[in-house]
C-alpha positions in Angstrom: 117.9 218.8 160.2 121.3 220.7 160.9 122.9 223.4 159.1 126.2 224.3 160.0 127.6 227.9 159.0 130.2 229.9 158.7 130.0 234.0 159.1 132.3 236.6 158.4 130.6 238.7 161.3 131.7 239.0 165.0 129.5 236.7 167.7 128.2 239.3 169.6 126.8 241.4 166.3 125.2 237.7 165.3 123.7 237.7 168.4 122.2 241.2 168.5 121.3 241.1 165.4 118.9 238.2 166.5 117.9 240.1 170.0 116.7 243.3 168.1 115.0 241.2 166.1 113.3 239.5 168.5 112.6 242.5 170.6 111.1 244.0 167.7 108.7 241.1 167.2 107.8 241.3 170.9 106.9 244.9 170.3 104.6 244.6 167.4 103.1 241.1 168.6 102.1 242.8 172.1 102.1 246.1 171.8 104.1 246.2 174.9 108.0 246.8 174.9 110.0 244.0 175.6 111.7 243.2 178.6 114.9 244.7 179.3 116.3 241.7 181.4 116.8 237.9 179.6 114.3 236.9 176.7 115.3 233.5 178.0 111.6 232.0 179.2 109.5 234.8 177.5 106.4 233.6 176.0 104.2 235.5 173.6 101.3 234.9 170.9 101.9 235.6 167.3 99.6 236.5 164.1 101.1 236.6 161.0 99.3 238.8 158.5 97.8 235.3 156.3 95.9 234.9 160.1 97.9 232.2 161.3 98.8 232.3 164.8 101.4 230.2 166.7 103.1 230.8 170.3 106.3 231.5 170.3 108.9 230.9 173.4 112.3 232.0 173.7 114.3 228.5 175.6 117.9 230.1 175.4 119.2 233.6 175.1 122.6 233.2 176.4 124.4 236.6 174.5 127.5 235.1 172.3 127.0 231.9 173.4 123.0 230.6 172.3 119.6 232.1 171.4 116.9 229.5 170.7 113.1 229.5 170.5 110.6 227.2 170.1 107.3 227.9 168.1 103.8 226.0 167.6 101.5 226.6 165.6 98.0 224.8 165.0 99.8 222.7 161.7 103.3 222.3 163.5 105.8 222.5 166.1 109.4 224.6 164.8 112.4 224.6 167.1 115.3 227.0 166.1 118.7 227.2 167.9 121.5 228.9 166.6 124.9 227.9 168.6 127.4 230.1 168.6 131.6 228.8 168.2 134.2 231.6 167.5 135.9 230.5 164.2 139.6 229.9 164.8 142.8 232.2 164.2 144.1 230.6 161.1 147.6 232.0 160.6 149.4 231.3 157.1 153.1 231.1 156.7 154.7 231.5 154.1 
């Protein structure tokens, strides 16, 4: 399944937005702050509070450009990737 978007919101706030997210989750998973270099290849366990657990790996954190991760669980295997494109000028004449 795709879904395709389009934001009102500058690529590098989409993109934070998604880092300090992850960071975040890194922190309350591990107890342990985050790393300050790439995500990209970081690998962590994660309980949610109904007890299910899953790992969770970061495959892309390219800033502006990608963030992706891929999660298993015991039930299923999720892969997010959001893709970043600039949306183009539009100019109208009139």
């Amino acid at each position: 399944m795709q879904i395709k978007l389009t934001l009102n919101a500058p690529v590098d706030y989409l993109y934070q937005q998604l880092i300090d997210s992850a960071r975040a989750d890194i922190q309350q998973q591990t107890g342990r702050p985050a790393p300050r270099q790439s995500l990209q290849g970081y690998e962590y366990a994660k309980q949610w509070s109904n007890g299910l657990t899953g790992n969770l790996k970061i495959t892309h954190a390219q800033p502006g450009v990608r963030y992706a991760y891929e999660l298993e669980t015991p039930c299923d295997h999720y892969g997010v990737d959001y893709q970043f494109v600039p949306a183009l000028m539009v100019t109208k004449l009139s």
